[in-house]
PDB file of the backbone (N, CA, C, O) and the ligand in Angstrom, with CONECT records:
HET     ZN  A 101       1
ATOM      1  N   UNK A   1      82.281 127.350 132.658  1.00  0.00           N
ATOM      2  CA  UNK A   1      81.036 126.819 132.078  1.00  0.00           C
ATOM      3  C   UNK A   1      81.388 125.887 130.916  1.00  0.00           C
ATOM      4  O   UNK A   1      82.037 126.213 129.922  1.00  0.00           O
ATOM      5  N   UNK A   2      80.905 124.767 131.161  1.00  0.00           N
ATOM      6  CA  UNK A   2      81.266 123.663 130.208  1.00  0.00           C
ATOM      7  C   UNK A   2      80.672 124.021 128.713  1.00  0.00           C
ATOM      8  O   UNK A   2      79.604 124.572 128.447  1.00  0.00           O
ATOM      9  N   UNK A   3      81.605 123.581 127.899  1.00  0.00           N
ATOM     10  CA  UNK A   3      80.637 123.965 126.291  1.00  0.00           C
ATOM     11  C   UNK A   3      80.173 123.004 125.595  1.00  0.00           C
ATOM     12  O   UNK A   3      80.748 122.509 124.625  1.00  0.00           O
ATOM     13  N   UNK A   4      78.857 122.596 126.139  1.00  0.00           N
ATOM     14  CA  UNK A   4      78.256 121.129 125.738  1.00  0.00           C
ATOM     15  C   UNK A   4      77.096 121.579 124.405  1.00  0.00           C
ATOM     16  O   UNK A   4      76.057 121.038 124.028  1.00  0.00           O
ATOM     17  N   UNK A   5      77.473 122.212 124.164  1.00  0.00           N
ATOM     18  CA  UNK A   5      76.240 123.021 123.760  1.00  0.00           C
ATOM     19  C   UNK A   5      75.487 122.491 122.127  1.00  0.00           C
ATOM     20  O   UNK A   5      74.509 122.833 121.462  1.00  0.00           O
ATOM     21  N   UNK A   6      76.750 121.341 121.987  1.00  0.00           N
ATOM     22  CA  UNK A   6      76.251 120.175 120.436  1.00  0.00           C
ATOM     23  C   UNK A   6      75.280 119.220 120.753  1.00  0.00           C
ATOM     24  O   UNK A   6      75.607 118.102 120.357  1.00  0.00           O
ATOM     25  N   UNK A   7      74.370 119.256 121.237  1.00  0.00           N
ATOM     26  CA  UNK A   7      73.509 118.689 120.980  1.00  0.00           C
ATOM     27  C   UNK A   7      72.450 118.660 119.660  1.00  0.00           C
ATOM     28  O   UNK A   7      72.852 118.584 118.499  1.00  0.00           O
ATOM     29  N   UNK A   8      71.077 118.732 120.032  1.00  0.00           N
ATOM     30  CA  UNK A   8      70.382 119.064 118.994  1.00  0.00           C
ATOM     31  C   UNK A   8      70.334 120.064 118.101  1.00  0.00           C
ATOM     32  O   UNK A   8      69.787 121.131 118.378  1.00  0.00           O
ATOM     33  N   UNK A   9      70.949 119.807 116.837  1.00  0.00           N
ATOM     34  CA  UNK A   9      70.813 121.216 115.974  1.00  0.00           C
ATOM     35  C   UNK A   9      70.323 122.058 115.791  1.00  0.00           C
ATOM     36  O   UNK A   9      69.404 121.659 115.075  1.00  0.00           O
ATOM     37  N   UNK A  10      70.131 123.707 115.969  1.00  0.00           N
ATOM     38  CA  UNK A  10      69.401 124.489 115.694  1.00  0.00           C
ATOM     39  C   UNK A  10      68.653 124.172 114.287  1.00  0.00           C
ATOM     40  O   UNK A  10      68.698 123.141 113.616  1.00  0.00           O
ATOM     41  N   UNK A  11      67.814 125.616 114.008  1.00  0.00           N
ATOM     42  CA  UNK A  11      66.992 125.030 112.405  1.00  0.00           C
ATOM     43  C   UNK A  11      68.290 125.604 111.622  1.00  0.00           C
ATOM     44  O   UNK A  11      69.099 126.110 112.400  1.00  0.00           O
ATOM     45  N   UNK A  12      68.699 125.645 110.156  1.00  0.00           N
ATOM     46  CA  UNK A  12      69.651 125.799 109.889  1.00  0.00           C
ATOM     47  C   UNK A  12      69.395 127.406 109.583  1.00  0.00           C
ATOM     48  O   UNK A  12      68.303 127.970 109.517  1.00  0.00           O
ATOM     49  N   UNK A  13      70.551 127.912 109.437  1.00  0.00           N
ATOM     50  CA  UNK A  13      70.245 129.485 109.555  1.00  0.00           C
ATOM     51  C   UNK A  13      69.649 129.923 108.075  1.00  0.00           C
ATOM     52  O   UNK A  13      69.837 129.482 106.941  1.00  0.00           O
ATOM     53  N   UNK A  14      68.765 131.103 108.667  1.00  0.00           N
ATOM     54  CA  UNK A  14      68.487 131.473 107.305  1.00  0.00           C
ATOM     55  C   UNK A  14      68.659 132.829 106.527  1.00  0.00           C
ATOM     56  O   UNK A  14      68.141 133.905 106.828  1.00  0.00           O
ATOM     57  N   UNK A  15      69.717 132.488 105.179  1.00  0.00           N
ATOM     58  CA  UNK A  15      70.047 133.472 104.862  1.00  0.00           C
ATOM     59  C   UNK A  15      69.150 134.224 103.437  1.00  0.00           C
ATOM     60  O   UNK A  15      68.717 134.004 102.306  1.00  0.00           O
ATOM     61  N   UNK A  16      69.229 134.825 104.071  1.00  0.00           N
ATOM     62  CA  UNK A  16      67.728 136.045 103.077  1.00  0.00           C
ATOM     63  C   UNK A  16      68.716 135.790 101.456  1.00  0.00           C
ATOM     64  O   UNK A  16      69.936 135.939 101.387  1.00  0.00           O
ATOM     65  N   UNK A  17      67.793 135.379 100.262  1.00  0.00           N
ATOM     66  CA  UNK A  17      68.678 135.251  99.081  1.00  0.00           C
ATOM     67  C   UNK A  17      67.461 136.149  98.115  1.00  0.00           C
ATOM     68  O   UNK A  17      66.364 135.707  97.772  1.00  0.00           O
ATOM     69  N   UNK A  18      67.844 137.074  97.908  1.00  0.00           N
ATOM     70  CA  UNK A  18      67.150 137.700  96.811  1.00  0.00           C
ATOM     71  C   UNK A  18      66.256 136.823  95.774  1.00  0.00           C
ATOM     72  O   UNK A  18      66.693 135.673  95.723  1.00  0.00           O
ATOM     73  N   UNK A  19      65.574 136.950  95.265  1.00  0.00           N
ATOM     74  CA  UNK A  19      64.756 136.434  94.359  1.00  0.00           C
ATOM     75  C   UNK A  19      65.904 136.189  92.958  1.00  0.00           C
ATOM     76  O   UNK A  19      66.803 137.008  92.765  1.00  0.00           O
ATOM     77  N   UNK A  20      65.733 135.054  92.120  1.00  0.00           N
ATOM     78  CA  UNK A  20      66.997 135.169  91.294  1.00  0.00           C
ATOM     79  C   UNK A  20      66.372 136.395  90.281  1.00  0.00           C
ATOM     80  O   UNK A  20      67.373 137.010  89.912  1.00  0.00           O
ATOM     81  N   UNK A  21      65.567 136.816  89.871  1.00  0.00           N
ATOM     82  CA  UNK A  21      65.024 137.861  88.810  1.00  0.00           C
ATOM     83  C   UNK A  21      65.272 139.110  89.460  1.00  0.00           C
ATOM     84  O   UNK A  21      65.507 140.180  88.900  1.00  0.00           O
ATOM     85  N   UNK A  22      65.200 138.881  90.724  1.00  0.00           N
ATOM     86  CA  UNK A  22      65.622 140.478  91.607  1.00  0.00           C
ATOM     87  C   UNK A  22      66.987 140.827  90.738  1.00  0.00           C
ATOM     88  O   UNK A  22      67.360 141.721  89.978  1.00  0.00           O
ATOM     89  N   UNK A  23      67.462 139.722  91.235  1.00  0.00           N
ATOM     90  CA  UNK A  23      69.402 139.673  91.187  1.00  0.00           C
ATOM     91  C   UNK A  23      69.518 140.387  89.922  1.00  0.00           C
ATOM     92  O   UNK A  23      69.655 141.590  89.697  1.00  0.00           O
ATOM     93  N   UNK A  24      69.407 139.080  88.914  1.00  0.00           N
ATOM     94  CA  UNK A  24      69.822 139.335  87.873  1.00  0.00           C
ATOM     95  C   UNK A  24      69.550 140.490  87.095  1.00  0.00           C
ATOM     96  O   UNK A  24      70.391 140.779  86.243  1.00  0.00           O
ATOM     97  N   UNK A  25      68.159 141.489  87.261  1.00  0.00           N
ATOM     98  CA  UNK A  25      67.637 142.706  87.197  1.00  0.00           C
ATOM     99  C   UNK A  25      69.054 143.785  87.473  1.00  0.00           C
ATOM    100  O   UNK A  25      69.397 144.706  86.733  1.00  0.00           O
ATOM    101  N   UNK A  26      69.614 143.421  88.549  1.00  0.00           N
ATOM    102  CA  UNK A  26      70.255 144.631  89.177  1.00  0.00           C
ATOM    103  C   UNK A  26      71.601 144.339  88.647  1.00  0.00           C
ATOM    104  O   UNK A  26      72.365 145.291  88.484  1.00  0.00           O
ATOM    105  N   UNK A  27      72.059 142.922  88.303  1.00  0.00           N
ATOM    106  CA  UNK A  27      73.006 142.963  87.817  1.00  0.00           C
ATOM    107  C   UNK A  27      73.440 143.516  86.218  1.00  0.00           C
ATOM    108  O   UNK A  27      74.502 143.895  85.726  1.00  0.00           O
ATOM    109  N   UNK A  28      72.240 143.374  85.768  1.00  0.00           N
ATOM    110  CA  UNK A  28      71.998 143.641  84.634  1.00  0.00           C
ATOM    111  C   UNK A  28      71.725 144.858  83.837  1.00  0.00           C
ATOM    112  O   UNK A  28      71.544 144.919  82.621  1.00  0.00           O
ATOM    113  N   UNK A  29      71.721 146.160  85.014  1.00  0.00           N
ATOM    114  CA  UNK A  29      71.067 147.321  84.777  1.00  0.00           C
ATOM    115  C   UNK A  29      72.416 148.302  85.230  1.00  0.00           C
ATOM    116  O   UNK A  29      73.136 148.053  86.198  1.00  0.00           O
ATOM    117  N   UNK A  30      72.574 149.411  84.349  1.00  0.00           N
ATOM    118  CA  UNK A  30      73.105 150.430  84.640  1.00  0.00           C
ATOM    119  C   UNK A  30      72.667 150.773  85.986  1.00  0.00           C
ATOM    120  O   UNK A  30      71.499 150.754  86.375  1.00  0.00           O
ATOM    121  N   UNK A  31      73.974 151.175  86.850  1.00  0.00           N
ATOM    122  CA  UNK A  31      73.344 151.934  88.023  1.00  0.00           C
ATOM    123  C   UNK A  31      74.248 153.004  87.844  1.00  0.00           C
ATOM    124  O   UNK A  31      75.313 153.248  87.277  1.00  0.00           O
ATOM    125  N   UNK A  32      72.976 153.812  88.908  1.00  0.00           N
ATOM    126  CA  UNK A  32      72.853 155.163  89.126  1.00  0.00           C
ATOM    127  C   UNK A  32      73.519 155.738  90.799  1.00  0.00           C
ATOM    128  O   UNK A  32      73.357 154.983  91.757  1.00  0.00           O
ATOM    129  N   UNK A  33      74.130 156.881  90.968  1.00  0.00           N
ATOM    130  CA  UNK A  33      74.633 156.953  91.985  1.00  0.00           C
ATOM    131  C   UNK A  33      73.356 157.471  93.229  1.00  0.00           C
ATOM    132  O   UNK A  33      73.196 157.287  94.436  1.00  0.00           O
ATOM    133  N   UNK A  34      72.517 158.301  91.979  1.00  0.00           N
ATOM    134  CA  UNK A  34      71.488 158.892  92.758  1.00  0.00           C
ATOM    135  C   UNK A  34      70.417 159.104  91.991  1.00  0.00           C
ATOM    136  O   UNK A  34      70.451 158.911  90.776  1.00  0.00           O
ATOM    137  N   UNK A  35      69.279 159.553  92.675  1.00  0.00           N
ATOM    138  CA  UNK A  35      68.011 159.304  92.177  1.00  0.00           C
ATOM    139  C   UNK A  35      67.677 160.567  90.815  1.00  0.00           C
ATOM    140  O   UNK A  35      66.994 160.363  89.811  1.00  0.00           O
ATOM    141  N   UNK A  36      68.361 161.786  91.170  1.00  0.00           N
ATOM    142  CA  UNK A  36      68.969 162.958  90.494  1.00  0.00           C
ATOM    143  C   UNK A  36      69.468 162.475  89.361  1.00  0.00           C
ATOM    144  O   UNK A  36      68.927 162.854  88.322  1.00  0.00           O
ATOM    145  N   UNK A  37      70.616 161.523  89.274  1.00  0.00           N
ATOM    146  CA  UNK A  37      71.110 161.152  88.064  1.00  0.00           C
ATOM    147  C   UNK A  37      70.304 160.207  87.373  1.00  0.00           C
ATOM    148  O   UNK A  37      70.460 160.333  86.158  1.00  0.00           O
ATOM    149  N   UNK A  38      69.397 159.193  87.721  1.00  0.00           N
ATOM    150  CA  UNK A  38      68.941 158.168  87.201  1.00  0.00           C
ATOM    151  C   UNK A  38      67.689 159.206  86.180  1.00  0.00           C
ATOM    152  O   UNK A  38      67.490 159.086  84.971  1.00  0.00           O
ATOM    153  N   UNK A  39      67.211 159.889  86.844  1.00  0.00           N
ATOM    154  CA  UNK A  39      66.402 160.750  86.747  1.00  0.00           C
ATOM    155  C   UNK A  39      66.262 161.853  85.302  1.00  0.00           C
ATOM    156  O   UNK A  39      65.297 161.909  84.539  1.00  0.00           O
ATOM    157  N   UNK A  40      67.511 162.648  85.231  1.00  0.00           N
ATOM    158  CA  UNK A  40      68.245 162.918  84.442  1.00  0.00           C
ATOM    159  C   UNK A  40      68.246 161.831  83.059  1.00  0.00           C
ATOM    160  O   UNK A  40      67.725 162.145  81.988  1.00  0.00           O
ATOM    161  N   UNK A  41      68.854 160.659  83.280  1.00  0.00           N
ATOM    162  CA  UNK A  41      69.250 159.480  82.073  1.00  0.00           C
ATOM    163  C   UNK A  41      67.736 159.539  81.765  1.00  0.00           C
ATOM    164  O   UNK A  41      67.345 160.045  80.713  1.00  0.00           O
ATOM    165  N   UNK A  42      66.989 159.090  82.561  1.00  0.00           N
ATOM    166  CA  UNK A  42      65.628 158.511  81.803  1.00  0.00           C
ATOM    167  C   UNK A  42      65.579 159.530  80.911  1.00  0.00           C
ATOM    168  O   UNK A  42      65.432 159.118  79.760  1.00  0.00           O
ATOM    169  N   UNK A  43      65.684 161.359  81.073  1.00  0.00           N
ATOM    170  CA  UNK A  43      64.853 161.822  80.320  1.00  0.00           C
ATOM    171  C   UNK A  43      66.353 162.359  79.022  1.00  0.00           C
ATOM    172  O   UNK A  43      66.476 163.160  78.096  1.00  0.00           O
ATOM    173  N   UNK A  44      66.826 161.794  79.409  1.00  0.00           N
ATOM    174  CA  UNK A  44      68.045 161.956  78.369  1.00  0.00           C
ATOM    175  C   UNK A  44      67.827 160.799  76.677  1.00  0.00           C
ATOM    176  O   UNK A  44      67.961 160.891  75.456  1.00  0.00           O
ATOM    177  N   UNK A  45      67.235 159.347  78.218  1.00  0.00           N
ATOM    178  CA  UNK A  45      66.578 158.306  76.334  1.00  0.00           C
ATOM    179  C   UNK A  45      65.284 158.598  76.087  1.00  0.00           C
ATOM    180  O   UNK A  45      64.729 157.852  75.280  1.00  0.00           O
ATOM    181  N   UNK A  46      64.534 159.636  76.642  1.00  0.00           N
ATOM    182  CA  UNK A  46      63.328 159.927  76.060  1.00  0.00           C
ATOM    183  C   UNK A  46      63.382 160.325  74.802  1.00  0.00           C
ATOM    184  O   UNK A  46      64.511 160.558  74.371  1.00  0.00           O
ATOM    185  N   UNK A  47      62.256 160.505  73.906  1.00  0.00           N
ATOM    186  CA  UNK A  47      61.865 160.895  72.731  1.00  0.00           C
ATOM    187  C   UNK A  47      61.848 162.415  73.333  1.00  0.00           C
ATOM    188  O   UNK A  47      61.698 162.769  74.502  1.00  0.00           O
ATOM    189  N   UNK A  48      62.061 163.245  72.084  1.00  0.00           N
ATOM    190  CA  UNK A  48      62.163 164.924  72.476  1.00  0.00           C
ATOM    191  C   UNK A  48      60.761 164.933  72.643  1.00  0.00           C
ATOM    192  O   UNK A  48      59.932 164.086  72.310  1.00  0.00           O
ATOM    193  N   UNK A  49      60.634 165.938  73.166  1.00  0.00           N
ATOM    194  CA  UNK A  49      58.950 166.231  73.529  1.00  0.00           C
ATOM    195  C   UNK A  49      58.171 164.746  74.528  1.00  0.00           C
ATOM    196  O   UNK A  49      56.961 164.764  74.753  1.00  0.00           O
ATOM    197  N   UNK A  50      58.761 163.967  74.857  1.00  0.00           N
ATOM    198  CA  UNK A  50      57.756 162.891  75.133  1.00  0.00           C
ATOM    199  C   UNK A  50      58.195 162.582  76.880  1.00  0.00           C
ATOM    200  O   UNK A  50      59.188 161.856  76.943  1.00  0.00           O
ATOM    201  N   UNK A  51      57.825 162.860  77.808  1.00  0.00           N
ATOM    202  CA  UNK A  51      58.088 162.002  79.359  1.00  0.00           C
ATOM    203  C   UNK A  51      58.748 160.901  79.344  1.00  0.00           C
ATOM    204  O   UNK A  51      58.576 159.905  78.642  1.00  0.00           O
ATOM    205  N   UNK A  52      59.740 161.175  80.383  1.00  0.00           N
ATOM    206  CA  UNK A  52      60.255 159.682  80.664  1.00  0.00           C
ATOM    207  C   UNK A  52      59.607 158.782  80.437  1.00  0.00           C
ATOM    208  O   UNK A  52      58.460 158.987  80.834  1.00  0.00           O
ATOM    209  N   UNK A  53      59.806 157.254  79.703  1.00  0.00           N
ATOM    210  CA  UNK A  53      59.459 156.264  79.554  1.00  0.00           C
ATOM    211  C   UNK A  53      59.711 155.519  80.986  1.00  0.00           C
ATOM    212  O   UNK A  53      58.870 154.758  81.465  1.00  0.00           O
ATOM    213  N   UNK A  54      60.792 155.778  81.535  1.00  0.00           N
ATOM    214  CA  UNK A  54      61.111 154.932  82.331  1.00  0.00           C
ATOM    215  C   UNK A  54      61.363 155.650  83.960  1.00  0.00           C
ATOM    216  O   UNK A  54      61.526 156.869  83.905  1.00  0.00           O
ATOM    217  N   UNK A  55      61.395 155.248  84.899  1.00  0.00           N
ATOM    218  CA  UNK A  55      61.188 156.145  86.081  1.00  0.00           C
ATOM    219  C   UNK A  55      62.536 155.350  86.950  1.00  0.00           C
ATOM    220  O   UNK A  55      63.204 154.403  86.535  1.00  0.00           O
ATOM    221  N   UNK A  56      62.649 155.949  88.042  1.00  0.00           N
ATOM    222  CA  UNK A  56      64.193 156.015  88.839  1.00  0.00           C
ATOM    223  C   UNK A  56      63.511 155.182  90.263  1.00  0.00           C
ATOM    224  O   UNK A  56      62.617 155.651  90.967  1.00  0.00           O
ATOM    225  N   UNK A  57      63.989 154.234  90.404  1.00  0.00           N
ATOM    226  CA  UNK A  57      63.642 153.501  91.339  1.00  0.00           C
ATOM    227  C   UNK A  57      65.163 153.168  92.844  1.00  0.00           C
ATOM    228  O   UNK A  57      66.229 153.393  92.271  1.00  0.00           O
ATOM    229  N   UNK A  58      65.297 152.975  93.555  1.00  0.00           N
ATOM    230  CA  UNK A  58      66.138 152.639  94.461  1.00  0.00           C
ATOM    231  C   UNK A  58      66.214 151.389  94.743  1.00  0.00           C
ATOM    232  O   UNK A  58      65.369 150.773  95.393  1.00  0.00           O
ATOM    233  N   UNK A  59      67.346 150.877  94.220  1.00  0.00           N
ATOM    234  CA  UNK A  59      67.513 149.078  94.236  1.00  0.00           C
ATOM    235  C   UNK A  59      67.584 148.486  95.741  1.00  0.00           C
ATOM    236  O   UNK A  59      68.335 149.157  96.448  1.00  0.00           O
ATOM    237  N   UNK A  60      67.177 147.744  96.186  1.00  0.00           N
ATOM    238  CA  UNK A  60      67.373 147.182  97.490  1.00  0.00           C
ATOM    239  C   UNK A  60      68.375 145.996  97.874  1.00  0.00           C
ATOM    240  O   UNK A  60      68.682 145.530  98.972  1.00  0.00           O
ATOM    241  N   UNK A  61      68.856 145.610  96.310  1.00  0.00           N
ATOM    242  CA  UNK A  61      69.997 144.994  96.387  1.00  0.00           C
ATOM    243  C   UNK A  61      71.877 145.778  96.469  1.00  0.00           C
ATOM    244  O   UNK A  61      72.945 145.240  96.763  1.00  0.00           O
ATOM    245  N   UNK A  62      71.679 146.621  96.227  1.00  0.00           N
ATOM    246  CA  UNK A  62      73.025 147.342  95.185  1.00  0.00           C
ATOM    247  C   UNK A  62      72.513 148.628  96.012  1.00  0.00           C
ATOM    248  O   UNK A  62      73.438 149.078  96.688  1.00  0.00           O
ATOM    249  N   UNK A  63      71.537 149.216  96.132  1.00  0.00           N
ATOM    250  CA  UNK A  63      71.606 150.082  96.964  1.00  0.00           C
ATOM    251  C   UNK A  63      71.498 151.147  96.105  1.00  0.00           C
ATOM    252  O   UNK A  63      70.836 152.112  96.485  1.00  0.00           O
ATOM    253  N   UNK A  64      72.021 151.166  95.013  1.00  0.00           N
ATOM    254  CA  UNK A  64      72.120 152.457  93.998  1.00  0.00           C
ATOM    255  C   UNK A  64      70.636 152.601  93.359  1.00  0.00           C
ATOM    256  O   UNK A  64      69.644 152.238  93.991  1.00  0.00           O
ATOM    257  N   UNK A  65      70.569 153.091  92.217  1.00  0.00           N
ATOM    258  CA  UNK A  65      69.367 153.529  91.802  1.00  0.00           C
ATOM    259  C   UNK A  65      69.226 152.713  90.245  1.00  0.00           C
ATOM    260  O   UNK A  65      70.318 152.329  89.825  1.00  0.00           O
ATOM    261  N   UNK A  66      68.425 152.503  89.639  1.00  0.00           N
ATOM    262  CA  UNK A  66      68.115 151.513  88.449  1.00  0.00           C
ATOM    263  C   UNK A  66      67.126 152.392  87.559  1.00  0.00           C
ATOM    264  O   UNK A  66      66.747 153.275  88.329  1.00  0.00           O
ATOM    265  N   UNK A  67      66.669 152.541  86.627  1.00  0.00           N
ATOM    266  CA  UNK A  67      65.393 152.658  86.273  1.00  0.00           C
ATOM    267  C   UNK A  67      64.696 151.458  85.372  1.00  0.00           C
ATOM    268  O   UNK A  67      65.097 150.518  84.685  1.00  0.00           O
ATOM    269  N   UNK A  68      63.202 152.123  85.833  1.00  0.00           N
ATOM    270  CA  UNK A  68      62.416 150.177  85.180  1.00  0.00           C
ATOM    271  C   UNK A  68      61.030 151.506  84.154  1.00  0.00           C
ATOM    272  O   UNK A  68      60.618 152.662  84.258  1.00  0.00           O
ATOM    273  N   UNK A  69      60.876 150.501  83.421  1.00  0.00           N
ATOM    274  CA  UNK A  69      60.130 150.838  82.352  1.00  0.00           C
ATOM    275  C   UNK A  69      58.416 150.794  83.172  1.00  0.00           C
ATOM    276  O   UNK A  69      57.362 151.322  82.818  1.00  0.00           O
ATOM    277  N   UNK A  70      58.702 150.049  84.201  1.00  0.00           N
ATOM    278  CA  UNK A  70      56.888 150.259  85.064  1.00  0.00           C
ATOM    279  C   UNK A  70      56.598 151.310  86.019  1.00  0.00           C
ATOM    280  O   UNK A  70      55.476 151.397  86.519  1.00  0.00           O
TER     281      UNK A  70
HETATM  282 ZN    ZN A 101      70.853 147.147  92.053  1.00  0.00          ZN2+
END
C-alpha cells in the first residue's frame, strides 16, 4: 500500500494546555500525597479552636492534593 497519504493537512493536533492560572496554582502550592494528609495540614494552620480555613482539594494537574482557601 502506497504511502501517499501528504496531501491535505489534517487540523493541527490539539493538545489540551491547562489554563496558565491552573498551572501556576499547582506549581505554586505545597502538595499533598493524600487527601488525609492535606486534610490534617489545613487543620494544623488553623487558629486553635477555629475550622479549617482552607479545604483539601485533588489537583487535576499533578494529581496530588492542594488545599485552596474556597
Ligand atoms: Zn497540582
Amino acid at each position: 500500500m502506497p504511502r501517499r497519504n501528504r496531501r491535505a493537512p489534517g487540523p493541527p493536533p490539539v493538545l489540551f494546555q491547562p489554563a496558565r492560572a491552573q498551572r501556576t496554582s499547582c506549581e505554586n502550592k505545597e502538595r499533598y500525597a493524600s487527601e488525609a494528609e492535606a486534610r490534617s495540614i489545613a487543620l494544623m494552620n488553623a487558629a486553635p479552636g477555629r475550622p479549617a480555613a482552607t479545604r483539601p482539594y485533588q489537583c487535576t494537574i499533578c494529581g496530588g492534593w492542594h488545599l485552596t482557601s474556597r
